[in-house]
C-alpha positions in Angstrom: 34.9 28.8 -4.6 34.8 25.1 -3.5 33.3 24.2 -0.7 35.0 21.2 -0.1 38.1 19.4 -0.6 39.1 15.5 -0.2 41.5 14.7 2.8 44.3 12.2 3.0 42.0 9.9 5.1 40.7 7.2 3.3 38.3 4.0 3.9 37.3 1.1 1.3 34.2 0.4 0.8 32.9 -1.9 -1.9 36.4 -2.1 -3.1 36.5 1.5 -3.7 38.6 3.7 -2.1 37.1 6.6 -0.6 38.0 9.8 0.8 37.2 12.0 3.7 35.3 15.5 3.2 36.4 18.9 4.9 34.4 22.1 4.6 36.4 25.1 2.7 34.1 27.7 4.0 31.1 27.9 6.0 27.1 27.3 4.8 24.3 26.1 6.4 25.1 24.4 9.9 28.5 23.5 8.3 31.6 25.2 9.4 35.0 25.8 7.9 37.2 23.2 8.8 34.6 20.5 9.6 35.1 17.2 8.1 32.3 15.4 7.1 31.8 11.8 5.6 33.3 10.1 2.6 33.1 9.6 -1.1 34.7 8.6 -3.7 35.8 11.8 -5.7 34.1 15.0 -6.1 31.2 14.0 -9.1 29.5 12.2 -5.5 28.5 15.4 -3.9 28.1 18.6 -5.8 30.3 21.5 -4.7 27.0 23.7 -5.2 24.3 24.8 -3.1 23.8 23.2 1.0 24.1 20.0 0.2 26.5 18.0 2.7 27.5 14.6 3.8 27.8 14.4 7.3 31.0 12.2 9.6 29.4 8.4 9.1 27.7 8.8 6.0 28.9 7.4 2.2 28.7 8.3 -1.3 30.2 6.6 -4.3 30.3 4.2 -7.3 28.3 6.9 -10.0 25.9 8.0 -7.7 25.3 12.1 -7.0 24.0 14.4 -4.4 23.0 17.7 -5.0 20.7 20.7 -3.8 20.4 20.8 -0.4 20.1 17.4 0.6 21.5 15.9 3.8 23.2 12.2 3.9 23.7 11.5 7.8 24.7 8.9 10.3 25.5 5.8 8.5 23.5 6.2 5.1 25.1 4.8 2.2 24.6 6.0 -1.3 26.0 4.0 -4.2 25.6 2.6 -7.8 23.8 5.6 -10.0 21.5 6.9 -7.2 20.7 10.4 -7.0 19.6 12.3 -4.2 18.7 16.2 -4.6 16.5 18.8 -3.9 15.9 19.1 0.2 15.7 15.6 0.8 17.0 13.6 4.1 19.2 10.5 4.3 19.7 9.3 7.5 20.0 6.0 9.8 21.3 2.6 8.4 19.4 3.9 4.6 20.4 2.6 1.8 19.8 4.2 -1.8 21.7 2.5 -4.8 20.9 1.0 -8.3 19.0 4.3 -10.1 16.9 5.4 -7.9 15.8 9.0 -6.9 15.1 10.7 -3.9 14.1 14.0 -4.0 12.2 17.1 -3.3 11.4 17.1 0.5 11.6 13.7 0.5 12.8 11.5 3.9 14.4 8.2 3.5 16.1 6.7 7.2 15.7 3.7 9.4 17.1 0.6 7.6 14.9 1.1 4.7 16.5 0.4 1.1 15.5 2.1 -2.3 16.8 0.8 -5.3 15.9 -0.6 -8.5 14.1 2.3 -10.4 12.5 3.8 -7.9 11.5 7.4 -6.5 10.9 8.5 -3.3 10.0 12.3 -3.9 7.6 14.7 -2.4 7.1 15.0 1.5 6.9 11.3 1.3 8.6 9.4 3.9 10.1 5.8 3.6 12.0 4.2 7.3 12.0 1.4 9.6 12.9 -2.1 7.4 10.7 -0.6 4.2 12.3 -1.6 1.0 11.4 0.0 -2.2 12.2 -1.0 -5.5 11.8 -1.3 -9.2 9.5 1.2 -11.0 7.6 1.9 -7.9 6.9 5.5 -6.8 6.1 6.9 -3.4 5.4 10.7 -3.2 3.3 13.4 -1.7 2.8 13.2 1.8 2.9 9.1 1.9 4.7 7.0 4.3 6.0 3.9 4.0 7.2 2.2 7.2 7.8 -1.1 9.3 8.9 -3.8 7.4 6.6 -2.6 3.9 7.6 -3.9 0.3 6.6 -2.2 -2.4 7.7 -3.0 -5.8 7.0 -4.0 -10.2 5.3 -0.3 -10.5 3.6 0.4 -6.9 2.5 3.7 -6.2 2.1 5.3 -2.6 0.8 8.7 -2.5 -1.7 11.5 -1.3 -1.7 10.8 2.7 -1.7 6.9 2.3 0.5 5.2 4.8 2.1 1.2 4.2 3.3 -0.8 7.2 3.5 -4.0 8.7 5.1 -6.2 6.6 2.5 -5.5 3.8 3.4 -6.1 -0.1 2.3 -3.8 -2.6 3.4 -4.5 -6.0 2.3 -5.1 -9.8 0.9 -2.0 -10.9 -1.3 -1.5 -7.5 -2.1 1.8 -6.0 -2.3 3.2 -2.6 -3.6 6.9 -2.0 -5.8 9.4 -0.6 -6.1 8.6 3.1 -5.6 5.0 2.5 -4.3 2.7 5.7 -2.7 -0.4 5.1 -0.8 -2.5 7.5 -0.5 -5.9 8.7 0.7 -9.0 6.4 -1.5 -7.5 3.7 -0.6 -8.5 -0.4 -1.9 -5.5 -2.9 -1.3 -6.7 -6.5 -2.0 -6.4 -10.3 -3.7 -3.3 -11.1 -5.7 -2.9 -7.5 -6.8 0.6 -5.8 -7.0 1.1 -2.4 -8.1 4.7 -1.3 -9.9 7.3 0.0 -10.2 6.6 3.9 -10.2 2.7 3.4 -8.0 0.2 5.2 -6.9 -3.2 4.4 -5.5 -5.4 6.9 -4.8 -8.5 8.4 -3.8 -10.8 5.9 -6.2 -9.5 3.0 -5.5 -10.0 -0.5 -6.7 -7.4 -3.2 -5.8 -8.4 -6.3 -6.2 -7.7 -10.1 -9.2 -4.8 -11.3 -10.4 -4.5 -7.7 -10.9 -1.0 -6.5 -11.8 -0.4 -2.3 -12.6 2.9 -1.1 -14.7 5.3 1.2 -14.4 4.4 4.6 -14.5 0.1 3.8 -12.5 -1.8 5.7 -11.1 -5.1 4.1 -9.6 -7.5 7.0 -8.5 -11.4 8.2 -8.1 -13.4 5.5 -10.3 -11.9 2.9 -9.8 -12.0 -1.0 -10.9 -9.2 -2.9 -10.2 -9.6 -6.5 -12.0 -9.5 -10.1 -13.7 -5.8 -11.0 -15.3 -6.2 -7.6 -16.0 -2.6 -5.6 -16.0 -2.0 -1.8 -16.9 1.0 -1.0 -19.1 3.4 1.6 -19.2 1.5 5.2 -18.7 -2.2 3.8 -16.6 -4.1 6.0 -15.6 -8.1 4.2 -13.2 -9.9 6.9 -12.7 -13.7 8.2 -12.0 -16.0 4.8 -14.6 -14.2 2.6 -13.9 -13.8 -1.1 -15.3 -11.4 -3.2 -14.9 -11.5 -7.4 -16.2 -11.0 -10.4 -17.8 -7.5 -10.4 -19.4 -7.7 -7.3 -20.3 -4.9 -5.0 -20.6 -4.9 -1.6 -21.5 -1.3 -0.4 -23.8 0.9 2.2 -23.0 -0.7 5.8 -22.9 -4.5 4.4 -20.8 -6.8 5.9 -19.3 -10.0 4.5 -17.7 -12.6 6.7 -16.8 -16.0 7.8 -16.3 -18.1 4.9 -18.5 -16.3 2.1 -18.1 -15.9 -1.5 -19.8 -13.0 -3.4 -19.2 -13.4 -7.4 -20.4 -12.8 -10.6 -22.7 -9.1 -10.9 -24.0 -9.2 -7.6 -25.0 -6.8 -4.8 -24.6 -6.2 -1.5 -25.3 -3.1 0.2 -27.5 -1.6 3.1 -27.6 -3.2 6.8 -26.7 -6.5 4.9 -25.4 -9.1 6.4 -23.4 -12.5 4.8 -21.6 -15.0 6.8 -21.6 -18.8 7.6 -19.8 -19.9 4.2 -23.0 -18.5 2.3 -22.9 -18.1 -1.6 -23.8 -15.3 -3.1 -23.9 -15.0 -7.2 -25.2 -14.3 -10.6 -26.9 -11.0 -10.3 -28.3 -11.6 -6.6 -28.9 -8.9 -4.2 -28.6 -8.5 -0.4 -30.1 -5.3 0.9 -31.5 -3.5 3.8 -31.4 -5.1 7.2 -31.8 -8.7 6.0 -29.2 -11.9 6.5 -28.2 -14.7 4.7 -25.9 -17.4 6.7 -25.4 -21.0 7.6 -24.2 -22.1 3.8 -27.2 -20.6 2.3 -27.3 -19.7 -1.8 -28.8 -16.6 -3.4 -28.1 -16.7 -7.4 -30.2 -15.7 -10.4 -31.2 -12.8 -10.1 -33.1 -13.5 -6.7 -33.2 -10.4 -3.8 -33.3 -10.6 -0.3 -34.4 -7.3 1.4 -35.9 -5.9 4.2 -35.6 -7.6 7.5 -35.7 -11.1 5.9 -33.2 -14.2 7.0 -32.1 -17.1 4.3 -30.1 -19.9 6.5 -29.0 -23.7 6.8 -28.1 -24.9 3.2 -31.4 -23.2 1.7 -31.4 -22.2 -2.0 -32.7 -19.0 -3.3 -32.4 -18.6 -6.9 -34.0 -17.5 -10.7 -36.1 -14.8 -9.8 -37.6 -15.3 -6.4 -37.4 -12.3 -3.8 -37.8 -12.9 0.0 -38.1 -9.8 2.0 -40.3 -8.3 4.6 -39.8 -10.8 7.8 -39.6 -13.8 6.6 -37.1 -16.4 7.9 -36.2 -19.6 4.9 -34.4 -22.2 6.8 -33.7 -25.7 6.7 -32.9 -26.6 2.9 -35.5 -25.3 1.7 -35.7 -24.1 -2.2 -37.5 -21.4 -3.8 -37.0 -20.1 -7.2 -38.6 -18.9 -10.3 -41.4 -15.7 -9.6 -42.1 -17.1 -6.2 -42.6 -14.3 -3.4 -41.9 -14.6 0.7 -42.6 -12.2 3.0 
């Protein structure tokens, strides 16, 4: 038996004309005699299982609803969209061109899915979100605020999007992941565990941030280039190449970190200081004030490098000593 029939009462939309449901019998919180919202004929909502389209909602063009989803309030789904399983449609939502939503899946707010995309899962996509092309968000994710993910994103695990953040190009978002403010997450980037990336950072191409990093202001993360553990990078710091900057380090104001390098303990970098070509920065020392470490020189322990001094070849300062002042030290030479 049908549940539902198409009334006489009829609105256009998209230069379709489209039809009024009424329930034929009663199912889930739908009773018999209840009229619902509109499609275009009966392919737009199946006559099977729970699945209903409530007074202000629409369905039409190809696109299909099955299972036991729910369209409500003023949700529009058109084109060859398909919505099934237990999923929810609800607010000013819009889901058109071929995308899926599906599962448990909740899609409301203003937020659009089109393109190719799928929203499946427990994810959850609202507020101004828009999701797009290839791009797929699903398990427990949420997208939200004025988010754009598109070209092959992925959302998933726990991760959560907002702000007005851009994901795109291949990038991933997962585990426990944060990230919010005007962020942009490109190429083939990965962005999880517990880390969060915000501000208006930039991760770009191979780089991969995780543990409990944090990645903020105007910092540029790109290249093979790993933060990871406790790092924080923030301010206008860029970090490339396959750099890692790990332990508790923290990169600021100004600095670039290239090339093999690495930064990890206590470290601290900031001042528009340079750090490449195999260098280190470990323990509790600092290097600031447009200083440069390269070659395969270290700085450890408690030691500070400052005001436009040059560390470089294989030189190693450590212990307590303080290099200031433009001074240069290379080859084997030893400070402590």
């Amino acid at each position: 038996m049908k549940k539902y029939e198409l009334t006489d009462e009829t609105i256009t939309a998209a230069g379709k004309t489209l039809h009024r449901i009424r329930a034929l019998r009663d199912f889930e919180d739908v009773k018999k005699g209840e009229l619902g919202g509109f499609v275009e004929n009966e392919k737009n909502l199946s006559q099977n299982g729970d699945c209903w389209i409530y007074s202000g909602a629409r369905v039409y063009d190809n696109a299909r609803v099955s299972g036991d989803v729910c369209v409500l309030e003023l949700a529009k789904i058109y084109q060859d969209a398909h919505v099934f399983g237990n999923s929810r449609v609800f607010g000013n939502a819009r889901i058109s061109g071929n995308a899926k939503v599906f599962k448990d899946a909740k899609v409301g707010g203003n937020a659009r899915i089109y393109g190719h995309a799928g929203v499946f899962d427990n994810a959850e996509v609202f507020g101004n979100a828009r999701v797009f092309d290839d791009t797929w968000i699903y398990e427990n994710a949420v997208v939200f605020q004025n988010a754009l993910i598109s070209k092959m994103g992925e959302i998933y695990g726990n991760a959560k999007v907002s702000g007005s953040a851009t994901i795109s190009d291949g990038a991933w978002i997962y585990g426990n992941a944060e990230v919010f403010g005007a962020v942009v997450i490109s190429d083939t980037a990965r962005i999880y565990e517990n880390a969060k990336v915000f501000g208006n950072a930039w991760i770009s191409e191979n780089a991969r941030v995780s543990g409990n990093s944090k990645i903020f202001g105007a910092a540029d993360v790109g290249g093979k280039s790993k933060i990871f553990n406790n790092a924080q990078v923030s301010g206008s710091a860029t970090i490339t190449g396959n750099a890692w900057v790990y332990g508790k380090a923290k990169i600021s104001d100004g600095v670039l970190v290239s090339d093999n390098t690495r930064i990890y303990g206590n470290a601290k970098v900031y001042e528009n200081s340079r750090i490449s070509k195999n260098a280190s920065i470990t323990e509790n020392s600092e290097v600031f004030g447009n200083a440069w470490i390269s070659e395969s020189a270290e700085v450890f322990g408690n030691a500070k490098v400052s005001g436009n001094s040059e560390i470089y070849g294989n030189a190693k300062v450590y212990g307590t000593a303080v290099v200031l002042k433009d001074e240069k030290i290379s080859g084997n030479s030893r400070i402590c």
